[in-house]
C-alpha positions in Angstrom: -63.2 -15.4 43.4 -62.4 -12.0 45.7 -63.8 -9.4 43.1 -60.3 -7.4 42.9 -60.9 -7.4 39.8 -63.1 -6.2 36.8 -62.9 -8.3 34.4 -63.8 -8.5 30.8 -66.4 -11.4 30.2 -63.9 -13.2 28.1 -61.7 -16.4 28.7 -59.2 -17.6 26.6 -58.3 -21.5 26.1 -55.2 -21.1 23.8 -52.6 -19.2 21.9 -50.1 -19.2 19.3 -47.8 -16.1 19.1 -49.4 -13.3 19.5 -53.1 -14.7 19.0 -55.4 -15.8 21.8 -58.5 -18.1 20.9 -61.3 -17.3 22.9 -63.4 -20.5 24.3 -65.8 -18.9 22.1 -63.7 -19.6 18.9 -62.6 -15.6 18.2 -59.2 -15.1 17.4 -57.8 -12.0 19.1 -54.7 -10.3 18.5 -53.1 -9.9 21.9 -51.1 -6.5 21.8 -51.2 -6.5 25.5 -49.2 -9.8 26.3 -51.1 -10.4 29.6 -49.3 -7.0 30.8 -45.9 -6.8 29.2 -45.3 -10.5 30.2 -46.2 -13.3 27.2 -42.3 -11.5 25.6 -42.0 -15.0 23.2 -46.0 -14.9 22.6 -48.1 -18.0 23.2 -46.9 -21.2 23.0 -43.4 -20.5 21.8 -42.2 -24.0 21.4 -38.5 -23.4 22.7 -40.4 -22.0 26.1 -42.9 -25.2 25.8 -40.2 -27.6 25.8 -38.1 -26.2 28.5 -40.8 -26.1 30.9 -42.4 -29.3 29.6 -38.8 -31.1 30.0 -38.1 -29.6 33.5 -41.2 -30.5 35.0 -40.8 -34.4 34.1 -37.4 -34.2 36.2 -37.8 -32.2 39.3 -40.5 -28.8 40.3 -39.6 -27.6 43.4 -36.1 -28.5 46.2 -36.1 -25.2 48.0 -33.3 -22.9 48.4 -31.8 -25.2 50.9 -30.2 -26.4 47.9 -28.5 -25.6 45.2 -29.8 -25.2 41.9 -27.5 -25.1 39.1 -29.5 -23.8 36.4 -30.4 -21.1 38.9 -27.1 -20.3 39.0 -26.6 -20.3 34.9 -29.7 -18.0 34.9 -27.9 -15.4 37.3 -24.9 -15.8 35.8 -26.5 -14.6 32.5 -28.0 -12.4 33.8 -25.0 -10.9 35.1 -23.0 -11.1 32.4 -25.8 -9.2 30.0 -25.9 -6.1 32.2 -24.3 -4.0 35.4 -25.0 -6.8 37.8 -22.5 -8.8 39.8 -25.0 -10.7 41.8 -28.6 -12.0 41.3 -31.7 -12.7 43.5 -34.6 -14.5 42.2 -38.6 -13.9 43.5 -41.6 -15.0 42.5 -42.8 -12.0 41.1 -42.0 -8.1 39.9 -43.7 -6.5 43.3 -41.7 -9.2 45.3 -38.4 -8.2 43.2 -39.0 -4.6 44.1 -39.2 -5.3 47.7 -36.2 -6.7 47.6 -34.6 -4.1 45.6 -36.1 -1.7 48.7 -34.0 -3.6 50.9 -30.9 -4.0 49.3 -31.1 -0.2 49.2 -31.7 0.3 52.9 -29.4 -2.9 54.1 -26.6 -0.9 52.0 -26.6 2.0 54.4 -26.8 -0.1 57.4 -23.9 -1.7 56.5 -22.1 0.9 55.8 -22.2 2.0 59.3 -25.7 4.4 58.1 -28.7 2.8 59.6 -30.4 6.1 59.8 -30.4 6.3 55.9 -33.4 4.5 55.0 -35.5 6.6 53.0 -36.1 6.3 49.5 -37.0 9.0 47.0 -39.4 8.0 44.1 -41.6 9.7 41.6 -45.0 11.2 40.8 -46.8 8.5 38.6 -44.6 5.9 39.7 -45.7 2.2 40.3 -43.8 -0.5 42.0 -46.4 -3.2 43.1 -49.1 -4.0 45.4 -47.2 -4.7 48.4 -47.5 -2.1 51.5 -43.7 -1.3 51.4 -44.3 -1.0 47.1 -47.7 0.9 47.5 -46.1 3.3 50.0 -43.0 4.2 47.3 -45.9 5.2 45.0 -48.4 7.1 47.1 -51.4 6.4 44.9 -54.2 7.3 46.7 -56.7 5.1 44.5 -54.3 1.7 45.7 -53.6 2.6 49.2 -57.3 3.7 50.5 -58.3 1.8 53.2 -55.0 0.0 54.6 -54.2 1.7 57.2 -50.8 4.3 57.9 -48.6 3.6 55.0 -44.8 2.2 55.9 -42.8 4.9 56.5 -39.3 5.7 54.4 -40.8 7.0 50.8 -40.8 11.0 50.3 -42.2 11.4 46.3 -41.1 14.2 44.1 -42.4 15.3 40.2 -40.7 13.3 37.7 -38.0 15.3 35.9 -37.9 17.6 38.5 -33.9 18.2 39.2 -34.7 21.3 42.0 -37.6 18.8 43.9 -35.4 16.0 44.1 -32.4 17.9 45.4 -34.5 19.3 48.5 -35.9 16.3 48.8 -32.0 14.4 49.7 -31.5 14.6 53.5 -29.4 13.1 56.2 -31.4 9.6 56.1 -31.6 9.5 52.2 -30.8 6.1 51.4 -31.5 5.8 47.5 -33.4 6.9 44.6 -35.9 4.9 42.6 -36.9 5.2 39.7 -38.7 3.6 36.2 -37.3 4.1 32.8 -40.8 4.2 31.1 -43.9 4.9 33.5 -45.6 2.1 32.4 -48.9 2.4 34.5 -48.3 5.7 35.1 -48.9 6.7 31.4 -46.2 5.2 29.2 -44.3 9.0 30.8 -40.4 9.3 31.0 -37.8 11.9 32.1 -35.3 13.5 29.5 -32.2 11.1 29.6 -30.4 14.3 31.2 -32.0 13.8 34.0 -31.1 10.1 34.2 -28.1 11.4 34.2 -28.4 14.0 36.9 -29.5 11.4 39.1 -26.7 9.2 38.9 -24.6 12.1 39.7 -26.6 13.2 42.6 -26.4 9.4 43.9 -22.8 9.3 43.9 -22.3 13.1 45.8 -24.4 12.1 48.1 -23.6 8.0 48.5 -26.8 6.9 47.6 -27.7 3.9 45.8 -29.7 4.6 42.4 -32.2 1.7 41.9 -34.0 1.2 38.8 -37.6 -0.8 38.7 -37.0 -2.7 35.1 -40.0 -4.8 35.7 -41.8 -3.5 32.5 -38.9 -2.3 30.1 -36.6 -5.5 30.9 -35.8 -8.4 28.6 -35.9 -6.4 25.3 -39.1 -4.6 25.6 -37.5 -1.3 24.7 -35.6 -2.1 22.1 -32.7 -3.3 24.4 -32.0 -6.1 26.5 -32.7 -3.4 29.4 -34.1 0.1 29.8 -31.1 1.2 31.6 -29.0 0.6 28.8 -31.4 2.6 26.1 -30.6 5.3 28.3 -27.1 5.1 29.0 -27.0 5.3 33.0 -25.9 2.5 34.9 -27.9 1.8 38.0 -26.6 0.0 41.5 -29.8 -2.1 41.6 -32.7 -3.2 39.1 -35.8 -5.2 39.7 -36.6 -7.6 37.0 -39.6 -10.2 36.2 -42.9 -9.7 33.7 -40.8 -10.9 30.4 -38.2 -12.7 32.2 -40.4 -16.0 32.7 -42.5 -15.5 29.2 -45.6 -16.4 31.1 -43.8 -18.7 33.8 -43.6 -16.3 37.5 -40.7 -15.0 38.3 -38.9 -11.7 39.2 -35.0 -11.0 39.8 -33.3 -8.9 42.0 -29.6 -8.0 40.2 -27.0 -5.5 41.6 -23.6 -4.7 42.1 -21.7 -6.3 44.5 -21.1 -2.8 46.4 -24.6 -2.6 46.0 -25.4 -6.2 47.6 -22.6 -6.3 50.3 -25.0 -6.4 53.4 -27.4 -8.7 52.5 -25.9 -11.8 53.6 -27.2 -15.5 54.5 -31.0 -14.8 56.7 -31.0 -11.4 55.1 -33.8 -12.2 52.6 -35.7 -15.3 51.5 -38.0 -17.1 49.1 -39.5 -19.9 49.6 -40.7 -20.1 45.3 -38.0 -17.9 44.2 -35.9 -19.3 41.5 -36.9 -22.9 41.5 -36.4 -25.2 39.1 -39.2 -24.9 36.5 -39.2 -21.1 37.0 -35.3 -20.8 36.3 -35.8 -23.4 33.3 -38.2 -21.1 31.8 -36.4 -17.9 32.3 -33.2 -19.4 31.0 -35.4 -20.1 27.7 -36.4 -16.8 27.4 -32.4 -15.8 27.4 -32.0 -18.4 24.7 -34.2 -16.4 22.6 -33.8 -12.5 23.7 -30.2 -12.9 23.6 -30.0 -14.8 19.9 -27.8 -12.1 17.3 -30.8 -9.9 15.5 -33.4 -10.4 17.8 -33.0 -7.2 19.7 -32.7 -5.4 16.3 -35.7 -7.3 15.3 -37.7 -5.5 18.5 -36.1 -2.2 17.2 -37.5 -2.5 14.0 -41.0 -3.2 14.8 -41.0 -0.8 17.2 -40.0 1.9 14.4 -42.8 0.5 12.0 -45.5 0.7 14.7 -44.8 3.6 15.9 -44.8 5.4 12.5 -48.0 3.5 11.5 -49.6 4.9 14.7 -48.6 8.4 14.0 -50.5 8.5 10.8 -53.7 7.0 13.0 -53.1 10.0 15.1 -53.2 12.2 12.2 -56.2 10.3 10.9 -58.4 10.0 14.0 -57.3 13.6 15.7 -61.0 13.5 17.8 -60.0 9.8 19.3 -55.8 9.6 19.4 -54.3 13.1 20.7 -50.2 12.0 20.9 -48.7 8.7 20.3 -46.0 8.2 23.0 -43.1 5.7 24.7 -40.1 3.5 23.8 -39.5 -0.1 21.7 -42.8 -1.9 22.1 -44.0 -0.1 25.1 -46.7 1.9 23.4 -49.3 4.4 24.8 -51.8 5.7 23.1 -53.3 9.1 24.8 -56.3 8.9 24.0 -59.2 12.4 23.6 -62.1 10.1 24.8 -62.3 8.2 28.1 -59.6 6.0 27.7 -61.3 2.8 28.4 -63.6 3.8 25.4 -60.5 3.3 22.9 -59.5 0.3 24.8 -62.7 -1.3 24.4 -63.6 -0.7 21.2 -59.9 -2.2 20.2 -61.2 -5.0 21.9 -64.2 -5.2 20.1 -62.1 -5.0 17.1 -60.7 -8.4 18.4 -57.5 -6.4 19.3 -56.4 -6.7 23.0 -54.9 -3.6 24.6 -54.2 -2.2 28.6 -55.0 1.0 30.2 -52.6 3.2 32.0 -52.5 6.4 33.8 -52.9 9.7 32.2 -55.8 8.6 29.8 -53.7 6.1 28.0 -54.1 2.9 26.1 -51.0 0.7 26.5 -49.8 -1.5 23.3 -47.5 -4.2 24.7 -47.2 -6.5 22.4 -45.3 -9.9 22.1 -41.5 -9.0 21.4 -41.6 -11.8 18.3 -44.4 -9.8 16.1 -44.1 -9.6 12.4 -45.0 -6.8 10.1 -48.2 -8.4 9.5 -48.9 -8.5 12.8 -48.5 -4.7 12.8 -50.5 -4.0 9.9 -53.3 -5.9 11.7 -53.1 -4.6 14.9 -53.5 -1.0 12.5 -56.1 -1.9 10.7 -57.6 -2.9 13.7 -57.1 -0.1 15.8 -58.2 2.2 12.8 -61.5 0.2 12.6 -61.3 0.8 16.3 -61.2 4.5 16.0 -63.8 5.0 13.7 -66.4 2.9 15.7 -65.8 5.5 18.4 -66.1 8.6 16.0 -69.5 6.8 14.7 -70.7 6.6 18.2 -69.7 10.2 18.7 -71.7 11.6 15.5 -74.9 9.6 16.4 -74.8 10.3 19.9 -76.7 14.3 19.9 -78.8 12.7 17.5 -80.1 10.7 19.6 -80.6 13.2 22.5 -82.3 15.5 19.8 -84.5 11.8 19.0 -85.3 11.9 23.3 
């Protein structure tokens, strides 16, 4: 396999909520949900049976066709947030792309072809694409492939004065993440959501929001927009929205979508049948009364529970931060320390930006899976402090 990766010697041959059993036999508590994605856990039998049933009928037609349950998925879609119409990918960098050009196609058809540029922020991340690496402008992703697409001009998140120089004549949009997710579990003050959606509509832009991470419940509400109370013109969806199955989403208004008409945009994956079968069972479950409330509450529990870790382990944990079930942990040591001694604790976790361990666990967790994933991570802690007290000991011993 190309070595894009470094990966953890560990494999994993089956799951059951939010355990993974390792081919080994370990049981690990998986509090990183194969990155904000496994929303129902493993094996969630409604999920299992709608993609078990769909694939004895029919895969793949192409969107040559139509696909009805394609259309009931966008239709939910829809009628659960902002969005009048609904495009479906394969993934959440291929969503984004297509949220990039609904946002330029906008201003061309509005007589603005010249409007094409895109303001985003410091810590942002929108995928690995070139047009998705080039809205983020980290250095560390984009070494080595060449001039970056042009159209992107970056600006400190929360920064109100920044952003307003940065609107000019060929401004066509603002972008923008309601939780940093891989930049750090970070977010802006909800006043300056706010400012931006006022700035969008002085100046005719379009305000996009990348929901690719905080969709589908994971903060607490069916979307992050709606935690914060400012209605974008366009959002990218996918991670949770397939529970494991690929797929990403591309929903906006229909102001918003006017220009991309038929030969605009194409996939040949997007929204097939056994990918629109399994998002449409994830709606069954998000979207059942209490479950959202359900998210809240564990969210509240956790949280607390890691504040008195942080109190606890002051030399490992320095701030507990983020929203619903999008955890970070900023962490004193090296943060891939914390994350793998969680993971030695049989505790699965993710990194992010700004030393931070990310806790993203399955949306369907239980107190007791909170009080484990505590007692783990405590157990976790201390095996770093002990590490730390015998370490000058051992230079003294050299």
């Amino acid at each position: 396999m190309l070595p894009a990766y470094t990966r953890a010697d560990l494999a994993f041959e089956r799951g059951d909520g939010a355990w993974l059993t390792a081919t080994d036999g370990e049981r690990y508590l998986d509090f990183g949900s194969g990155v904000a994605v496994n929303a129902l856990g493993h094996s969630h039998p409604h999920l299992v049976a709608a993609i078990t049933e769909q694939a004895a009928k029919v895969l793949h037609v192409s969107n040559l066709y139509r696909i009805p349950e394609g259309e009931r998925l966008a239709d939910r879609l829809c009628a659960a947030s902002f969005a009048d119409t609904v495009f479906f990918a394969n993934s959440g960098a291929e969503a984004m792309e297509g949220v990039i050009k609904m946002v330029r196609k906008y201003q061309s058809a509005n007589g603005h072809p010249e409007r094409y540029r895109i303001v985003t922020f410091e810590g942002c991340f929108h995928g690995r694409t070139l047009a998705t690496l080039a809205a983020a402008k980290n250095a560390k992703h984009t070494e080595g492939f060449g001039p970056m697409m042009d159209g992107f001009d970056q600006v400190p998140l929360g920064d109100l004065k920044a952003l307003k120089r940065a609107i000019g004549p060929e401004t066509a949009g603002i972008l923008i993440e309601p939780v940093q997710g891989e930049g750090g579990v970070r977010s802006a003050p909800p006043q300056f959501f706010r400012d931006l959606r006022a700035l969008c509509d002085e100046h005719g832009l379009l305000l996009a929001f990348d929901e690719v991470q905080t969709g589908l419940g994971r903060l607490g509400e069916m979307f992050g927009y709606q935690k914060i109370g400012v209605t974008p013109d366009v959002m990218g969806l996918a991670k949770g929205l397939g529970g494991g199955f690929p797929i990403g989403a591309v929903l906006g208004t229909a102001e918003a979508s006017k220009g991309m008409i038929p030969g605009s945009h194409g996939s040949t994956f997007g929204g097939n049948p056994l990918a629109v079968a399994a998002g449409n069972a994830v709606l069954d479950v998000v979207l059942k009364p209490g479950f959202l409330d359900h998210v809240r509450d564990m969210a509240l529990l956790f949280k607390q529970r890691l504040a008195e870790l942080r109190d606890r382990h002051p030399s490992v944990i320095a701030e507990v931060r983020g929203e619903g079930l999008l955890i970070g942990l900023r962490a004193v040591v090296p943060y891939g320390d914390l994350v793998n001694a969680m993971r030695e604790e049989k505790l699965l976790a993710v990194g992010a930006g700004e030393n931070v361990a990310r806790l993203l666990p399955p949306l369907i967790i239980g107190e007791a899976d909170v009080a484990e994933a505590v007692q783990r991570i405590d157990r976790a802690c201390a095996r770093i402090e002990r590490a730390k007290q015998a370490a000058p000991k051992q230079g003294a011993a050299g």
